[in-house]
C-alpha positions in Angstrom: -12.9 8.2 24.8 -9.7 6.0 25.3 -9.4 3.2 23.5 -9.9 0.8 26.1 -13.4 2.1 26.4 -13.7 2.3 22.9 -12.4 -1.7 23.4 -15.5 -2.0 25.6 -18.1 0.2 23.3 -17.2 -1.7 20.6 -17.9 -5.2 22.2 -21.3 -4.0 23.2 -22.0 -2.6 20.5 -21.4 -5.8 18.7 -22.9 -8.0 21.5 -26.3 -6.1 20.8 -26.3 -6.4 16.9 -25.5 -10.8 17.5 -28.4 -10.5 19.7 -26.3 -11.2 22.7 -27.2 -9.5 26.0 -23.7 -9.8 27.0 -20.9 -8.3 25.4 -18.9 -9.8 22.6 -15.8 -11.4 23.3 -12.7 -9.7 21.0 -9.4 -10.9 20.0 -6.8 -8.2 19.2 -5.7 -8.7 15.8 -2.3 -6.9 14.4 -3.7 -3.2 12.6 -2.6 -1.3 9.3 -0.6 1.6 9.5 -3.7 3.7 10.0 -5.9 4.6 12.9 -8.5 1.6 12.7 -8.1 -1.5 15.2 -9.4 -5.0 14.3 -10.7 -7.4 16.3 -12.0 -11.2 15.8 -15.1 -12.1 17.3 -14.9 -15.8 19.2 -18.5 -17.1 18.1 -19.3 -18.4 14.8 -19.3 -17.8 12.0 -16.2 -15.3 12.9 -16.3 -11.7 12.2 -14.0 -8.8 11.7 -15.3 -6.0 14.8 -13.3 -2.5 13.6 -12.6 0.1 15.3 -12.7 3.3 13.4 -12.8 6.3 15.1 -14.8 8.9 12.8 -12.5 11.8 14.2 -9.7 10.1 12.2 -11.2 7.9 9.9 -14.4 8.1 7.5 -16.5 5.0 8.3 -18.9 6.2 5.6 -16.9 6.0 2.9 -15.5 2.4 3.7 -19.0 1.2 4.1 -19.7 2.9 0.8 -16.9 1.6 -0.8 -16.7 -1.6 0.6 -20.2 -1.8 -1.9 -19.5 -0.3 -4.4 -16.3 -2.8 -4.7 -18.7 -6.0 -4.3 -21.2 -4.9 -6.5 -18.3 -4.8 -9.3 -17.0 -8.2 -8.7 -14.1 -7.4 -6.4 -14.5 -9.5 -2.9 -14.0 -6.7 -0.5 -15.5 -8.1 3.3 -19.1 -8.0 3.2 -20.0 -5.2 5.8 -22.8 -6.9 8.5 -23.1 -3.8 10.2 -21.9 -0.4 10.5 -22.4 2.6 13.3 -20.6 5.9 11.0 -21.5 8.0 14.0 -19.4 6.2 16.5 -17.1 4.3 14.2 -18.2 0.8 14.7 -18.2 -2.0 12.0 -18.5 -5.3 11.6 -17.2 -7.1 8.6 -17.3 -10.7 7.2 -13.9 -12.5 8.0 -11.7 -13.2 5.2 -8.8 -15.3 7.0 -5.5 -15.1 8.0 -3.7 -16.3 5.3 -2.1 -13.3 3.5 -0.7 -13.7 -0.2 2.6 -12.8 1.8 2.8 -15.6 3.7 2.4 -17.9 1.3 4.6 -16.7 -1.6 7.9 -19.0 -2.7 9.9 -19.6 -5.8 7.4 -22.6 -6.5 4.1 -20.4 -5.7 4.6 -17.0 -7.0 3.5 -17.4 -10.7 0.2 -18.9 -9.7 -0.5 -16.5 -6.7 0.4 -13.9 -8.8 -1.8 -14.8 -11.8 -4.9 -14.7 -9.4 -4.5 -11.6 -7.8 -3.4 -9.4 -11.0 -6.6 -10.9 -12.3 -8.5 -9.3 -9.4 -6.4 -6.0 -10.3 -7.3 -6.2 -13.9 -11.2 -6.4 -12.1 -10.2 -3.6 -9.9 -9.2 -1.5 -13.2 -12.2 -2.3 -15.0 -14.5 -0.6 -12.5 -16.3 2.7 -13.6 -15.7 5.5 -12.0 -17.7 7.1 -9.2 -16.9 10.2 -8.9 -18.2 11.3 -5.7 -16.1 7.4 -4.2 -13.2 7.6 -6.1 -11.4 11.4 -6.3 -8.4 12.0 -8.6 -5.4 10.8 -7.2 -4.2 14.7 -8.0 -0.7 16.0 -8.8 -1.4 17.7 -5.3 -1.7 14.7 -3.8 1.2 12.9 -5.0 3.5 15.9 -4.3 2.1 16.2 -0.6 3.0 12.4 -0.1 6.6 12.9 -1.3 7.5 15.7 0.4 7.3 13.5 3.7 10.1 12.2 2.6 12.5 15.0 3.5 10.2 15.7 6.5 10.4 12.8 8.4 13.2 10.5 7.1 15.4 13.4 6.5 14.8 16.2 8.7 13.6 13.8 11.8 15.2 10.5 11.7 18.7 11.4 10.4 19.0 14.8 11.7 20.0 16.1 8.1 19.1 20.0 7.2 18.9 20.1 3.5 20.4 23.2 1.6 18.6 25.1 -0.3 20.7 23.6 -4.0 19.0 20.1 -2.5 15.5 21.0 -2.3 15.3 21.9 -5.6 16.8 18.8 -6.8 14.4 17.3 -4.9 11.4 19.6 -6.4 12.6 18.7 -9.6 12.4 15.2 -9.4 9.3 15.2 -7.9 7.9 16.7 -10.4 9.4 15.2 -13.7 7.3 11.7 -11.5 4.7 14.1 -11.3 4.7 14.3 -15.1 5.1 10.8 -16.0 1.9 9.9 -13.7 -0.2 12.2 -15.2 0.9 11.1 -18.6 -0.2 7.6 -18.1 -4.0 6.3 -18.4 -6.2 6.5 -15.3 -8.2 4.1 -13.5 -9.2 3.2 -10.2 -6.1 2.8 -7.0 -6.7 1.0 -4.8 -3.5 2.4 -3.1 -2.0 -0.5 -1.1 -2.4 -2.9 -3.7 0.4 -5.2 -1.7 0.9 -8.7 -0.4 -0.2 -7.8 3.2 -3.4 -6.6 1.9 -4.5 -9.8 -0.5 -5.8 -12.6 1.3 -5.8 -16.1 -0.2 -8.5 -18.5 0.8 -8.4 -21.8 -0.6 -9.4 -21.8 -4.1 -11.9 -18.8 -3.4 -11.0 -15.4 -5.4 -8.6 -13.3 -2.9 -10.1 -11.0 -0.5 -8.8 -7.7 -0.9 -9.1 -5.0 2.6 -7.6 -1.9 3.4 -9.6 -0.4 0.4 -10.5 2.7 1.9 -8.3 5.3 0.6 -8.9 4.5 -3.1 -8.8 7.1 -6.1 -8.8 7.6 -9.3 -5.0 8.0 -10.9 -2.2 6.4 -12.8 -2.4 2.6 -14.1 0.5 1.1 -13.2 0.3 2.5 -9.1 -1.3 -0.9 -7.8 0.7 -2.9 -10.5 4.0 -1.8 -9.2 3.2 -1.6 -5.5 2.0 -5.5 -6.0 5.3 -6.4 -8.3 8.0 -4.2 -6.0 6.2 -4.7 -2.5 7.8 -3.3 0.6 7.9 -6.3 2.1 9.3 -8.9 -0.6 11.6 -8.4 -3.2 12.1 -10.4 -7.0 14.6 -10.0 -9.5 14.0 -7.6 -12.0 13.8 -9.7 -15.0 11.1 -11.1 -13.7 9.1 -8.3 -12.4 9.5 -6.3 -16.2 8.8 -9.7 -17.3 5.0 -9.9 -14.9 4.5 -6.1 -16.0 4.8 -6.1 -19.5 2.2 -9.8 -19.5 -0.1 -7.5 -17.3 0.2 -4.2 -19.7 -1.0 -7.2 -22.7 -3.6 -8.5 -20.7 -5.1 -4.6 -19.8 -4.8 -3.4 -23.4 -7.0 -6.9 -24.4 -9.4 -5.8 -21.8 -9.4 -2.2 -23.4 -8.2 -0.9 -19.7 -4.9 0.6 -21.5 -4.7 1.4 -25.2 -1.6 0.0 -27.2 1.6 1.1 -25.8 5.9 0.6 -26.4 7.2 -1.8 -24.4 9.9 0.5 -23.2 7.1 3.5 -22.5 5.0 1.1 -19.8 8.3 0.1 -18.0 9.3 3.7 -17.7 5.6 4.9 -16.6 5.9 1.4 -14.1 9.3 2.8 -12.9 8.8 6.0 -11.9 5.3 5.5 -10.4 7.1 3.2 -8.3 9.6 5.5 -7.4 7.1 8.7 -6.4 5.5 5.5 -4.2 8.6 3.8 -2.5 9.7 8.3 -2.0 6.8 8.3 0.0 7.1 5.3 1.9 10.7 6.6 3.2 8.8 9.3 5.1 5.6 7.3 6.1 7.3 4.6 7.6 9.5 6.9 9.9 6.6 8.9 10.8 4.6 6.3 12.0 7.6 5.4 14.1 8.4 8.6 15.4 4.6 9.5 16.1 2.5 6.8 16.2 5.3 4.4 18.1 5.0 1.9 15.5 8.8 0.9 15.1 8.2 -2.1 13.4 8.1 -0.2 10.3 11.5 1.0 10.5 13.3 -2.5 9.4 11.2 -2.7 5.9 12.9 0.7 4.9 16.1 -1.2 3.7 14.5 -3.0 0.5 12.3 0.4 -0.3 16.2 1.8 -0.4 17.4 -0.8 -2.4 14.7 -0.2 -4.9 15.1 3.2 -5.0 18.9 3.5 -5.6 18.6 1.0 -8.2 15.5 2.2 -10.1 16.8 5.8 -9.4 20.2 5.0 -11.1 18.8 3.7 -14.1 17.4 7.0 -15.8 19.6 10.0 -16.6 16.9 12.4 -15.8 17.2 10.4 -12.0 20.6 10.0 -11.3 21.2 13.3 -9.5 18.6 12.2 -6.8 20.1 8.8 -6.7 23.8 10.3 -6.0 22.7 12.5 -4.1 20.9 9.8 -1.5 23.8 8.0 -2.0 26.6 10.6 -0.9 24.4 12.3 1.6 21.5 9.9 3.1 22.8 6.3 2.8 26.1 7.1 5.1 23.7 8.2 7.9 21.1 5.4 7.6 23.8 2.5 7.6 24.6 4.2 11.4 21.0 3.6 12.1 20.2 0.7 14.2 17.4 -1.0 12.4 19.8 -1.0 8.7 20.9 -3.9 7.7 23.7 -3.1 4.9 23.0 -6.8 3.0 19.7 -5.6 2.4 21.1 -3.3 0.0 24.3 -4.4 -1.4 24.9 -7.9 -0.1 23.4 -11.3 -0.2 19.3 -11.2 -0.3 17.7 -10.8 3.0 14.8 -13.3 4.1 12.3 -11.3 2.2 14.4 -10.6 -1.1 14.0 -14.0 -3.4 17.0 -13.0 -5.9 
């Protein structure tokens, strides 16, 4: 079915479960980087219609997720109604406002205070096995290795020798090593300020829940404190880290631990995640046409050269991007050198 008609399915589908003979009027809302399609209803209250195609996506588990969440205290949207069979679901309506848009110099400590309390929730959840598999070695490897797939093979053009792809084997798997060494807990996996919705004194909403696992502690910590999308200075993020690693060891989430240990475990779990998001965003530009993608990769490079470059055990991957990589991505149209080495873009408050 093409997703017009799935455009029209879907407002039937939700015309019949308002009680509405006629179909439900939809507004387009912008999508995630997945396969699923949002829409808002126009009558009230407002709802969240999603389309999910089951080919491509596992309604199921959302709905089942989505429960399991709320029924631990995290406010994922209430689910109204759900067709797994054709992919239809509609969803309570958590707002617009994302924590993105409202973050500043003069709102960050507070914003941030709320939603790593709603982490800290998230992290206290049992474990469901059958919900929530292990975010496995396997899995982490997989999602690093689009790196030199899709950013280097595809966007630049550049045919790694054999000497490189070990290097790069290498230091995927010493971050292998330093995820598995660190206490496990529940992901949600795109713990980021796109994803956390503010509403006005409420707890945040949290969406985009669905691909949650079980794995390292410091994955949603560091994709919350070194988001894609804004950057702070690094005194300050160690600084928000090492309050958060207190707060999880007096909520028996994370046993005692050095200072210098949870930095280093923060570090590189934020490297294997920013690796992978140099091939995921290029992918979904190259195949899925979403090029809007491509002008976030600038700040994911800035944070890996620098968090790279700090570590001995790291610095041949980090020469090596810089010698070989960096000198074809500044010809790239949607680089912006200042991102990296210049004065602070828009979304980099330095």
């Amino acid at each position: 079915m093409s997703e017009d008609l799935r455009q029209v399915a879907l407002a039937r589908w939700v015309g019949r479960v308002l009680d509405d003979e006629s179909p439900a009027a939809l507004v387009n809302l912008a999508g995630d980087a997945g396969f699923r399609r949002y829409f808002r209803t126009s009558a009230e209250p407002r709802l969240i219609a999603v389309d999910s195609p089951p080919e491509r996506t596992d309604p199921a588990r959302f709905v089942a997720l989505a429960d399991y969440l709320r029924r631990n205290g995290v406010h994922t949207p209430m689910v109204i109604a759900a067709n797994a069979t054709d992919g239809y679901l509609l969803l309570e309506d958590l707002g617009d406002t994302q924590l993105f848009s409202v973050l500043g110099n003069d709102s960050v400590e507070g914003l941030y205070a709320e939603v790593m309390s709603e982490l800290l929730s998230l992290q206290q959840i049992p474990r469901q096995e059958d919900l929530l598999p292990t975010y496995s070695p396997e899995l982490l490897l997989t999602e690093m290795r689009i790196m030199p797939e899709w950013l280097v093979s595809k966007l630049l053009g550049y045919q790694l020798q054999e000497a490189e792809t070990r290097m790069l084997e290498d230091t995927f798997q010493q971050l292998l090593e330093s995820a598995a060494n660190q206490p496990q807990t529940l992901v949600h996996r795109d713990y980021h300020s796109r994803n956390l919705m503010i509403r006005g004194g409420e707890r945040p909403g949290i969406v985009d829940f669905q691909d949650a696992v079980w794995g390292p502690v410091t994955y949603d910590l560091v994709s919350l404190l070194r988001d894609c999308y804004i950057r702070w200075p690094r005194e300050r993020v160690e600084r928000w880290a090492l309050a958060y690693a207190a707060t999880a060891e007096a909520a028996g989430v994370l046993e005692p631990v050095e200072p210098e240990t949870f930095l280093a475990w923060f570090d590189w779990m934020g490297l294997q995640r920013h690796i992978k998001v140099l091939g995921l965003f290029p992918r979904l530009a190259l195949r899925d046409g979403k090029q809007g993608y491509l002008g976030d990769l600038p700040l994911v490079i800035r944070y890996i050269l620098e968090t790279a470059g700090r570590y001995a055990e790291l610095k041949p991957f980090a020469r090596w991007f810089e010698s070989q990589l960096l000198p074809l991505i500044e010809q790239q149209p949607w680089y912006s050198d200042y991102r990296y080495a210049g004065d602070p873009p828009k979304n980099c408050i330095d």
